[in-house]
LOTISE-11804 format. One record per residue (C-alpha): y, z, x; residue in one letter; residue number from 0. Coordinates in steps of 0.02 Angstrom, whole numbers, plus 32768, in hexadecimal, padded with zeros to 4 digits. Last residue first. Layout:
BEGIN
node v Y&w Z&u X&aa A&i NUM;
...
This chain:
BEGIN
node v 9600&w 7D99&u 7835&aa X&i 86;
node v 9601&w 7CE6&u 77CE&aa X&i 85;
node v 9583&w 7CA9&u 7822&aa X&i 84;
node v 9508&w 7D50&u 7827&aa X&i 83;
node v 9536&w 7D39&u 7756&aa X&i 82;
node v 94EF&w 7C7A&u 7752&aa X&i 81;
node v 9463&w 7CB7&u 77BA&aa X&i 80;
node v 9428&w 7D51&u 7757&aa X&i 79;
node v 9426&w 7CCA&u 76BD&aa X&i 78;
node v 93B7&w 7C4D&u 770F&aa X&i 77;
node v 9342&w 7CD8&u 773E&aa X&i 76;
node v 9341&w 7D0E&u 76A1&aa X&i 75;
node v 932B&w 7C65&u 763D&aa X&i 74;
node v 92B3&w 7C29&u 76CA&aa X&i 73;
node v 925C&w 7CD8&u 7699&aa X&i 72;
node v 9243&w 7CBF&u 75EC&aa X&i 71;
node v 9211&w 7C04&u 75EE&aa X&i 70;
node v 917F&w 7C1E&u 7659&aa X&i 69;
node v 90FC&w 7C02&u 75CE&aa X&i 68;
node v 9045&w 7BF9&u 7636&aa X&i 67;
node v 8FB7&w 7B83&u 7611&aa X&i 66;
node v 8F0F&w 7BAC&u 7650&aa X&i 65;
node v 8EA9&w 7B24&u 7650&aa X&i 64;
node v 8DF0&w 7B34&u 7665&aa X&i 63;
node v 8D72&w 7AC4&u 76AE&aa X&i 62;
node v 8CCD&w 7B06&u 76A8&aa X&i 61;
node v 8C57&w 7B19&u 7748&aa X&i 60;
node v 8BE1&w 7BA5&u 7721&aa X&i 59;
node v 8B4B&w 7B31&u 7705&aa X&i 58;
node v 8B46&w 7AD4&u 77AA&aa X&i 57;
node v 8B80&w 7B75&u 781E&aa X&i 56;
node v 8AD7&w 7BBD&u 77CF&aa X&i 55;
node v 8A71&w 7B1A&u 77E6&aa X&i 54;
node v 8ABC&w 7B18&u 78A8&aa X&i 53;
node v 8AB0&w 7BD2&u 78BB&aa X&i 52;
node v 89E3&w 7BBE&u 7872&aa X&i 51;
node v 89D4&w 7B26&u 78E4&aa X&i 50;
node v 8A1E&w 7B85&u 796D&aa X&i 49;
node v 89A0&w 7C1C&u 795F&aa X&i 48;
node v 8911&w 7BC7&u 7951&aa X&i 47;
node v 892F&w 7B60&u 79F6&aa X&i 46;
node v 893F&w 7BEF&u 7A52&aa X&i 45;
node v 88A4&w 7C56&u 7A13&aa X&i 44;
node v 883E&w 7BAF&u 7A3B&aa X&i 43;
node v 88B0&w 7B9E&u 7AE2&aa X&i 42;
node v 8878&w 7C5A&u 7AFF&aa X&i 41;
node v 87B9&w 7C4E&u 7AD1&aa X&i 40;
node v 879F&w 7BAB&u 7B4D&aa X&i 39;
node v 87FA&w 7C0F&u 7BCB&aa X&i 38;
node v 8791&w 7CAA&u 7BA4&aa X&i 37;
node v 86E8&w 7C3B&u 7BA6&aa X&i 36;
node v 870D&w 7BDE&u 7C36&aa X&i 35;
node v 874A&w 7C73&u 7C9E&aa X&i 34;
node v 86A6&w 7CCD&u 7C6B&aa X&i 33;
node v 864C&w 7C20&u 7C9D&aa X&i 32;
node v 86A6&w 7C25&u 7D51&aa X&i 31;
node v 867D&w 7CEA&u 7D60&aa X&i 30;
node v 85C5&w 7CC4&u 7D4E&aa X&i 29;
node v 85A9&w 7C24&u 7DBF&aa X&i 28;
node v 85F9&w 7C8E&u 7E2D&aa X&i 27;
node v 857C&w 7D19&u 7E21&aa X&i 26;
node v 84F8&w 7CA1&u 7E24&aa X&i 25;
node v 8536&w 7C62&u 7ECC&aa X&i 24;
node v 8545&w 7CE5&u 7F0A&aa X&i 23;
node v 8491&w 7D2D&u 7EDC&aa X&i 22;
node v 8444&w 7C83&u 7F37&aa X&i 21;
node v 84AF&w 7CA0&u 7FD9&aa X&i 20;
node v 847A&w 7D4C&u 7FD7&aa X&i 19;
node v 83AC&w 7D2B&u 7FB9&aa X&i 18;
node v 83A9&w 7C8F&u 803A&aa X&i 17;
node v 840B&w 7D0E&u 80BA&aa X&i 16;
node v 838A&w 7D94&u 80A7&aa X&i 15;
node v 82F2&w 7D1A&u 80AD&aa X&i 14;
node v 82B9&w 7D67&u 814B&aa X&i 13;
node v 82D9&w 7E15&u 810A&aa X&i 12;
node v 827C&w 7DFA&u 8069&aa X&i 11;
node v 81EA&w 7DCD&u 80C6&aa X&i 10;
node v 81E4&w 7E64&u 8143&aa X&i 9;
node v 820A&w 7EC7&u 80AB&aa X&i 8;
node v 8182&w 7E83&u 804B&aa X&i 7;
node v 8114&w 7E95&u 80E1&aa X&i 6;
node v 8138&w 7F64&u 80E4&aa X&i 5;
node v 812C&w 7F89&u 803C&aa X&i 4;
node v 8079&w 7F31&u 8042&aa X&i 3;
node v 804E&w 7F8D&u 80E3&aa X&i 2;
node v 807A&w 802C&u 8091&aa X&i 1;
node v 8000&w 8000&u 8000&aa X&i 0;
């Protein structure tokens, strides 16, 4: 049994840099298709949320007129410069 342990390790040691190199690589492999995935998820998100502004933006867009009587205060102002002339 302790010679078993013992030639597995010898094995294992001579493959060492076969075993890292492969383990890298899947741990790359892993991060790039998380950052696929969350960059895929985050334009989908993105995307979502300007067509729902742009329908929103779409439906709230009314045009008003707001129509204002300014005939009061031209009269005042017109009258507070007719008596600041003849001061």
């Amino acid at each position: 049994m302790s010679q078993e342990k013992v030639d597995r390790y010898k094995q294992e040691k001579a493959n060492r840099q076969k075993i890292m190199k492969r383990e890298k690589i899947r741990t790359r492999l892993s991060i790039l298709a998380a950052t696929v995935v969350m960059v895929g998820l985050i334009g989908w998100f993105s995307a979502a949320v300007y067509q729902n502004a742009k329908a929103t933006s779409a439906a709230n867009t009314s045009a008003e007129t707001i129509t204002l009587d300014t005939s009061d205060v031209d009269t005042y102002l017109s009258d507070l410069a007719q008596e600041y002339a003849a001061e």
